[in-house]
C-alpha positions as CSV (number, residue, x, y, z in Angstrom):
1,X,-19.0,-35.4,41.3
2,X,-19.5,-38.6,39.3
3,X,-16.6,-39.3,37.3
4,X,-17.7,-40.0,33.6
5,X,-16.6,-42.1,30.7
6,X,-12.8,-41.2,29.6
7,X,-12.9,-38.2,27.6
8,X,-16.0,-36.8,29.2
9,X,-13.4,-34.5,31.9
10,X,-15.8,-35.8,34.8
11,X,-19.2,-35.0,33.9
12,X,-22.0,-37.2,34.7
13,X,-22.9,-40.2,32.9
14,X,-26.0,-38.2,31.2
15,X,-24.1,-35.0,30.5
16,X,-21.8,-37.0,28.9
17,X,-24.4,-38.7,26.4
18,X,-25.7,-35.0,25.5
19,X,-22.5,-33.2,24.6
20,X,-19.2,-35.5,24.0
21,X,-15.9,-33.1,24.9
22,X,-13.3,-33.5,22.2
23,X,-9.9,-32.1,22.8
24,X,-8.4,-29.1,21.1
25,X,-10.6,-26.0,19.8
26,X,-14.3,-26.4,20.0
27,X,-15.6,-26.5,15.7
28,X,-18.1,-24.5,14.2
29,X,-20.5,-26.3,12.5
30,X,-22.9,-25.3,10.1
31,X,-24.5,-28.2,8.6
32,X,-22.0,-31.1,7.1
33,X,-19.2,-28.5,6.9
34,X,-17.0,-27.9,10.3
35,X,-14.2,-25.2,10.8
36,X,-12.0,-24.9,14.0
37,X,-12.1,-21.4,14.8
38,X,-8.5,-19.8,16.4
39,X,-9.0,-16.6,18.2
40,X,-5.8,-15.1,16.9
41,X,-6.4,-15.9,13.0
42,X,-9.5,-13.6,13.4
43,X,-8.1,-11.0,14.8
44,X,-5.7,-10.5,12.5
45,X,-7.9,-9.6,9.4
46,X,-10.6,-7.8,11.7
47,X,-7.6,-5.4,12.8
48,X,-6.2,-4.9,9.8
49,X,-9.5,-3.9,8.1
50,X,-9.8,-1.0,10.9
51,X,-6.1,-0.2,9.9
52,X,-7.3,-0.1,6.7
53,X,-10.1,2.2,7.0
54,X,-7.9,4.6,9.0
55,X,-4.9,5.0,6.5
56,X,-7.9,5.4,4.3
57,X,-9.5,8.0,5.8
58,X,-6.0,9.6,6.4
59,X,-4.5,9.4,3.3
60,X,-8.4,10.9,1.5
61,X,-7.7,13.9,3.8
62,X,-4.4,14.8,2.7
63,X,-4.3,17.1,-0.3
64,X,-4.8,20.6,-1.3
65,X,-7.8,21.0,0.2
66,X,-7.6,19.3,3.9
67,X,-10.1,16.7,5.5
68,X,-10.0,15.6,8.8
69,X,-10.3,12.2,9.2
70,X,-13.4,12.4,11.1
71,X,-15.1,14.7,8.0
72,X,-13.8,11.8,5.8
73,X,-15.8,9.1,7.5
74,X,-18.8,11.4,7.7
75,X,-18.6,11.3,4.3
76,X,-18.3,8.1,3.5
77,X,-21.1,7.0,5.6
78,X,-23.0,9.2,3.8
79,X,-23.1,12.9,5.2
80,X,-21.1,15.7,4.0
81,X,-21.9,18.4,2.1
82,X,-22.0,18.8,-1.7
83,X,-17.5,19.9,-2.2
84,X,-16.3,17.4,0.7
85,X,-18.6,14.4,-1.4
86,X,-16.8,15.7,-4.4
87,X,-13.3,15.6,-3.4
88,X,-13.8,12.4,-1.3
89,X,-15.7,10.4,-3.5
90,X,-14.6,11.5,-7.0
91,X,-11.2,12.7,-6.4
92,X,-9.7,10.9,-3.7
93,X,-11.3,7.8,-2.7
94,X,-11.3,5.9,-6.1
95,X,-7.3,6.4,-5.6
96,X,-7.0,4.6,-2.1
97,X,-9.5,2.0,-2.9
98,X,-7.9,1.1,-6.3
99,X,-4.3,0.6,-3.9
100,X,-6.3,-1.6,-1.1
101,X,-7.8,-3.8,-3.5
102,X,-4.9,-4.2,-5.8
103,X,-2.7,-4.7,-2.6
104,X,-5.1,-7.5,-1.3
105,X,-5.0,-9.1,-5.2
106,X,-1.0,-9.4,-4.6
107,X,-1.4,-10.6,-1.1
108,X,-3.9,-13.2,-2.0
109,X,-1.8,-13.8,-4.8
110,X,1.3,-14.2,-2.9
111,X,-0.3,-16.5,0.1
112,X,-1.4,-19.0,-2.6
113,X,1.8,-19.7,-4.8
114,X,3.5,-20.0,-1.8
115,X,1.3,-22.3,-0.1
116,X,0.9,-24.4,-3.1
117,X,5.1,-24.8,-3.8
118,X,5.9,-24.7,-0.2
119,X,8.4,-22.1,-0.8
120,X,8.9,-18.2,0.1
121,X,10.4,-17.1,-2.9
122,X,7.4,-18.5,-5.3
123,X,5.8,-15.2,-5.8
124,X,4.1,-13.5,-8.8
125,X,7.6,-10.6,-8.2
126,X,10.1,-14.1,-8.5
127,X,8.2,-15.8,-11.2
128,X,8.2,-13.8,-14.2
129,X,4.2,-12.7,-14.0
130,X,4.6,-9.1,-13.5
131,X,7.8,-8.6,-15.5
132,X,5.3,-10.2,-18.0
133,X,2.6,-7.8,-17.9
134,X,5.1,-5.1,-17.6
135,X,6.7,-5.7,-20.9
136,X,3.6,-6.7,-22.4
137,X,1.8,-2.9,-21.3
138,X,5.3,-1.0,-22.4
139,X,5.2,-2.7,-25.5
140,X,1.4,-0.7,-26.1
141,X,2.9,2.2,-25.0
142,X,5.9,2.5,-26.7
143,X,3.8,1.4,-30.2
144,X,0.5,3.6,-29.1
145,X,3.0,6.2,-27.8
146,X,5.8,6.4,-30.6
147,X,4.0,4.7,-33.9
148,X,0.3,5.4,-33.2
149,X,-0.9,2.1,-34.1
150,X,-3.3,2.1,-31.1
151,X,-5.5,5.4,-30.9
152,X,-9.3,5.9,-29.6
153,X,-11.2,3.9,-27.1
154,X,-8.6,1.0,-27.5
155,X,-5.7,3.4,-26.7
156,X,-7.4,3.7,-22.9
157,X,-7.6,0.2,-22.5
158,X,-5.0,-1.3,-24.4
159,X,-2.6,-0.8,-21.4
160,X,-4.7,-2.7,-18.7
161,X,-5.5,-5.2,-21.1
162,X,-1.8,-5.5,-22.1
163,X,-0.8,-6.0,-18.6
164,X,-3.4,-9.1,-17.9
165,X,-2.8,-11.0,-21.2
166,X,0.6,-10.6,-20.7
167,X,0.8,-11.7,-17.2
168,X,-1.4,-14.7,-17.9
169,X,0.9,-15.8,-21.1
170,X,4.1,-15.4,-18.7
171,X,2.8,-17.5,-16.5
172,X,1.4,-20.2,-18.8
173,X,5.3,-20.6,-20.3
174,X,6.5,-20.4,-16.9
175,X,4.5,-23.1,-15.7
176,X,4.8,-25.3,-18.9
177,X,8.6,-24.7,-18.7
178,X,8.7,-26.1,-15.0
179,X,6.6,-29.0,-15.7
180,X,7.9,-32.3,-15.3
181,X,5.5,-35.1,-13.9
182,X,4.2,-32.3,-11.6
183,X,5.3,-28.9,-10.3
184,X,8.2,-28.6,-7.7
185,X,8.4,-25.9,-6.2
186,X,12.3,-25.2,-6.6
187,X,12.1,-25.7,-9.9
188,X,9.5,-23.3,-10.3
189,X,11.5,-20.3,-9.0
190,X,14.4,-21.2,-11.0
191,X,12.4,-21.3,-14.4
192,X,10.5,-17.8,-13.4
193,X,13.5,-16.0,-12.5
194,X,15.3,-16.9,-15.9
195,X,11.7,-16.0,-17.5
196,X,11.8,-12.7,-15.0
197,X,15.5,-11.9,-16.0
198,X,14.5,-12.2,-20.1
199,X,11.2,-10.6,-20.0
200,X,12.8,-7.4,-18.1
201,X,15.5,-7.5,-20.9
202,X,12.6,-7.2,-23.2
203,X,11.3,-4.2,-21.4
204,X,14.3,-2.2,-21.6
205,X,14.7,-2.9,-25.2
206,X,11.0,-1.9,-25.8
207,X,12.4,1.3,-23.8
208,X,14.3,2.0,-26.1
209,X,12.2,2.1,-29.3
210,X,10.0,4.7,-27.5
211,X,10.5,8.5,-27.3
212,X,11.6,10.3,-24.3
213,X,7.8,11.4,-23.1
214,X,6.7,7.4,-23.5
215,X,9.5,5.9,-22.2
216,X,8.8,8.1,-19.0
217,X,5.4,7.1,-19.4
218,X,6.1,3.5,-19.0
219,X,8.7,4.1,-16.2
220,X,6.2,5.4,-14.1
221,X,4.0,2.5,-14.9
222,X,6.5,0.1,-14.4
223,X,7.4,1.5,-11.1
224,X,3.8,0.6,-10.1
225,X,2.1,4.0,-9.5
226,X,-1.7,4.9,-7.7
227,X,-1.2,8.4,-9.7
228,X,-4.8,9.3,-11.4
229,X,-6.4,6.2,-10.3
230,X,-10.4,6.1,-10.8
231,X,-13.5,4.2,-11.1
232,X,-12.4,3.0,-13.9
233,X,-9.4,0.9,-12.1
234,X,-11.2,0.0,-9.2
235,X,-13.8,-2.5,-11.0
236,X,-11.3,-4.9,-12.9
237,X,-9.9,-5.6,-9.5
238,X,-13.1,-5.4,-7.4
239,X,-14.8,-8.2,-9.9
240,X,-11.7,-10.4,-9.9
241,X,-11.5,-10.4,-5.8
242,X,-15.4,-10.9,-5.8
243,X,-14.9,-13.7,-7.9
244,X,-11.7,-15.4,-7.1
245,X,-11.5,-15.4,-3.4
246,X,-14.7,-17.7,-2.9
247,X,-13.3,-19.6,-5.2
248,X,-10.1,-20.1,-3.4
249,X,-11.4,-20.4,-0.1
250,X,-13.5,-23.1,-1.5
251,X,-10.6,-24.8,-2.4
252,X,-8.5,-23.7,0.7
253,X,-9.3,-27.4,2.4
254,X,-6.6,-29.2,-0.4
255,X,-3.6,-26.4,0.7
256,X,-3.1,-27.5,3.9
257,X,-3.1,-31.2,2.2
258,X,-0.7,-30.2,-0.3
259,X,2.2,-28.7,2.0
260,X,2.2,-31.9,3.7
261,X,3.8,-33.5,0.2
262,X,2.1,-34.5,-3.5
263,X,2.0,-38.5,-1.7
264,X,0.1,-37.6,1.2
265,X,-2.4,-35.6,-0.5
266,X,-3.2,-37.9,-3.0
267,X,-3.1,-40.4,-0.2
268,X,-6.1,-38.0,1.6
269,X,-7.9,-37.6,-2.0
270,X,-7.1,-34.5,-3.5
271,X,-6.2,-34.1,-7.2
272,X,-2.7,-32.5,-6.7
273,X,-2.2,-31.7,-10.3
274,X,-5.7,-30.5,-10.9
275,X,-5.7,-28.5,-7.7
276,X,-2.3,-27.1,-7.8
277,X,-3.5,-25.3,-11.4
278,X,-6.5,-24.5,-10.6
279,X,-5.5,-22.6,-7.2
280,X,-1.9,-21.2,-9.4
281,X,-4.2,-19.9,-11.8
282,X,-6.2,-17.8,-9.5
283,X,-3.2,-16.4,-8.1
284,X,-1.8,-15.8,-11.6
285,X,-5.3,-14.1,-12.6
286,X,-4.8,-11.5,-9.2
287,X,-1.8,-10.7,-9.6
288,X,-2.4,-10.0,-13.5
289,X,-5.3,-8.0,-13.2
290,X,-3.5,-5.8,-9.7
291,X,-0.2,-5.4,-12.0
292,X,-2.9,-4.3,-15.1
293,X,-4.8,-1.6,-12.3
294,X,-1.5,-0.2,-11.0
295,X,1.5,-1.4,-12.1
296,X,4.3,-3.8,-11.0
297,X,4.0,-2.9,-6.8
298,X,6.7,-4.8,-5.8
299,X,7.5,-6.7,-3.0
300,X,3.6,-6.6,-1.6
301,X,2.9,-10.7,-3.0
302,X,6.6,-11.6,-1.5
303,X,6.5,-10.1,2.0
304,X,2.7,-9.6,3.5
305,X,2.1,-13.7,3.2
306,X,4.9,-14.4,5.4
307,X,4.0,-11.2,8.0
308,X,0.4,-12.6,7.7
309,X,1.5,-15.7,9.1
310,X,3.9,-15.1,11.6
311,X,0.6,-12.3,13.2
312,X,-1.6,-15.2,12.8
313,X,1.0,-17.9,14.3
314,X,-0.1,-20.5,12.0
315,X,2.0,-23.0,9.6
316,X,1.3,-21.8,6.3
317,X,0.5,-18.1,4.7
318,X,-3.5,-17.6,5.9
319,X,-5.4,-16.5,2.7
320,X,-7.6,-14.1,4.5
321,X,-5.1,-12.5,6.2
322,X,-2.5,-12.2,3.7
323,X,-5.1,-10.1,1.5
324,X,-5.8,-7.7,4.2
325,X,-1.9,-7.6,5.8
326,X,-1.4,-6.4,1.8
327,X,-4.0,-4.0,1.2
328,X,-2.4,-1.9,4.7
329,X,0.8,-2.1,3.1
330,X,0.1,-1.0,-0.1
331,X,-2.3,2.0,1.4
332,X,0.4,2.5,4.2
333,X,2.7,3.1,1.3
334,X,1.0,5.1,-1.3
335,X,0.1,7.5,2.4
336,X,4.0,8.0,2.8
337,X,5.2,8.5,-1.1
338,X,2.7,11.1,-1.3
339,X,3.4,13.1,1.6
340,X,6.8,12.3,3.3
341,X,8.8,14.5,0.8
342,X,7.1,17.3,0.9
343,X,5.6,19.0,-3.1
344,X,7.5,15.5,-4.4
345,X,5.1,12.7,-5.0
346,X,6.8,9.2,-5.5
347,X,5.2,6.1,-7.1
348,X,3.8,3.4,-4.5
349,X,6.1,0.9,-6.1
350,X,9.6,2.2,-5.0
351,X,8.2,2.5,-1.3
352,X,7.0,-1.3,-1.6
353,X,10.3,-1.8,-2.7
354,X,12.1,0.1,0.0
355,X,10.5,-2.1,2.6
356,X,10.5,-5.2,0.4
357,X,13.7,-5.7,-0.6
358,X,15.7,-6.1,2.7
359,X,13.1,-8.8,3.8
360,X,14.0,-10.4,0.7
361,X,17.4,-10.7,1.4
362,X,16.4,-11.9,5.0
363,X,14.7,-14.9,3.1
364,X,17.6,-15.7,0.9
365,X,20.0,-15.6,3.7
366,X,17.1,-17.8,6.0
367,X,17.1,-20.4,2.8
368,X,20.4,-20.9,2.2
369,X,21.5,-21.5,6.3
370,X,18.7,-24.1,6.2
371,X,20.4,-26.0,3.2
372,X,23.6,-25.7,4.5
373,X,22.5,-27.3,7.9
């Protein structure tokens, strides 16, 4: 064998000239753009869409009148007859696709504000954006509810609507608050949580102004529920993921610039001010318009990043990933709240919560060992 030029791992001179060996992964290429493609990354997302599909399927079938999974899937790829295309398509499915598209908003969500302030905590739960939207929708309940100042069309969407303006506004104070030459992210935890802990104090005083049937109302709500879920819930978020995630996986190239610090990215050309809003405000919009769909789910934008990227072995939450890691949590969920206790139905929310919470005191003892070494 003729040993080549360095590099060339002893091909001949001429095979060496057609096709130059670099080290690492081979790139995909598709005209001037390149990506490095890593086996693992891919799997991740390709089996959590099949997970997906069957906690669908599962969770469609269970209900008064039984499905098995395989009648399910007949159905939705287009068989069936008339009754099983009624209960699966109009009664049940709009239900379990409203959870797995609001649970990939909040993962999305989640992936980005943590990528972007290169810390764990920063999520749309830790930052004041949900408690937002949550006192901003009980506040329309309580005066729709109690005073009847909102009746008619407006009364069916003044809650939704409620729940993304008020999401958006919380995060535009919370980000102006934090603001100071840039965006650190420290600082930007510490500023949401205050807004978090004054915006929940708002809530239960709206609470209180409410009768007993809208106050229980808005608990429900606020507990993030999939109850009664249908068409109508599954666009908002449907348009906003059809929109938003090409747009941040267009702009996915500057995140792995920015956790490397603001000097070195602006060293590499990016725009770190311009970026980091841009990409915060698409993870502000998801999580707005999953929160207006369903409710405050907690805990799915805190933990599914982080469980993303330890599956995918990579050094910062994938985007991809993250969506899909949320959407089986948030479907997993909603499956066990509706039938692990029997005739008792439980929001999706205090499930998310159950699982979340623990892991969120595993990252606040993790943070706090790394600062004291």
């Amino acid at each position: 064998m003729t040993r080549g030029a360095p590099g060339t791992l002893g091909l001949g001179t001429g095979a060496a000239e057609g096709r130059e060996r670099v080290p690492g992964r081979p790139p995909l290429r598709v005209g001037p753009a390149s990506w490095v493609l890593r086996a693992r990354a891919l799997a991740v997302p390709l089996v959590g869409l099949a997970a997906v599909v069957l906690l669908m399927a599962v969770s469609i079938g269970r209900g008064e009148f039984p499905l098995s999974v395989g009648d399910v899937l007949e159905v939705l790829a287009g068989g069936g007859d008339r009754p099983q295309r009624y209960i699966v398509l109009d009664l049940r499915l709009p239900r379990s696709l409203t959870g797995a598209l609001v649970g990939a908003a909040l993962g999305l969500s989640g992936a980005l504000t943590q990528t972007i302030t290169r810390n764990p905590l920063a999520t749309p739960d830790i930052t004041g954006i949900t408690a937002g939207a949550g006192a901003a929708a009980v506040g329309v309940i309580v005066v729709g509810g109690s005073y009847g100042a909102i009746t008619g069309p407006l009364a069916e969407i003044g809650v939704p609507l409620a729940g993304l303006l008020g999401g958006l506004l919380s995060a535009l104070a919370v980000y102006l608050l934090a603001w100071q030459r840039g965006v650190e992210g420290y600082r930007l935890v510490l500023v949401g949580l205050g807004a978090h802990a004054l915006l929940i104090s708002v809530t239960y005083w709206l609470l209180t102004l409410g009768d007993v049937t809208d106050a229980g109302r808005a608990v429900v709500w606020l507990t993030g529920s999939l109850n009664g879920r249908g068409w109508e819930h599954v666009q908002p978020v449907g348009w906003a993921l059809a929109v938003l995630v090409p747009l941040t996986l267009l702009g996915a190239h500057a995140l792995g610039a920015l956790q490397m610090g603001d000097d070195t990215a602006r060293g590499l050309g990016v725009r770190v001010n311009l970026t980091r809003a841009a990409l915060l405000l698409a993870a502000v919009a998801l999580a707005a318009v999953a929160t207006a769909s369903a409710g405050p789910v907690a805990f799915v934008a805190l933990a599914t990043p982080q469980i993303a990227m330890r599956l995918s072995r990579t050094a910062q939450p994938p985007l991809i990933a993250s969506a899909v890691v949320g959407a089986v949590l948030t479907v997993g969920s909603d499956l066990v709240a509706r039938t692990a206790f029997g005739g008792v139905e439980l929001p999706v929310g205090i499930i998310t919560a159950v699982l979340g919470a623990p892991y969120l005191m595993y990252l606040l003892v993790r943070r706090y060992r790394e600062v004291r070494a």
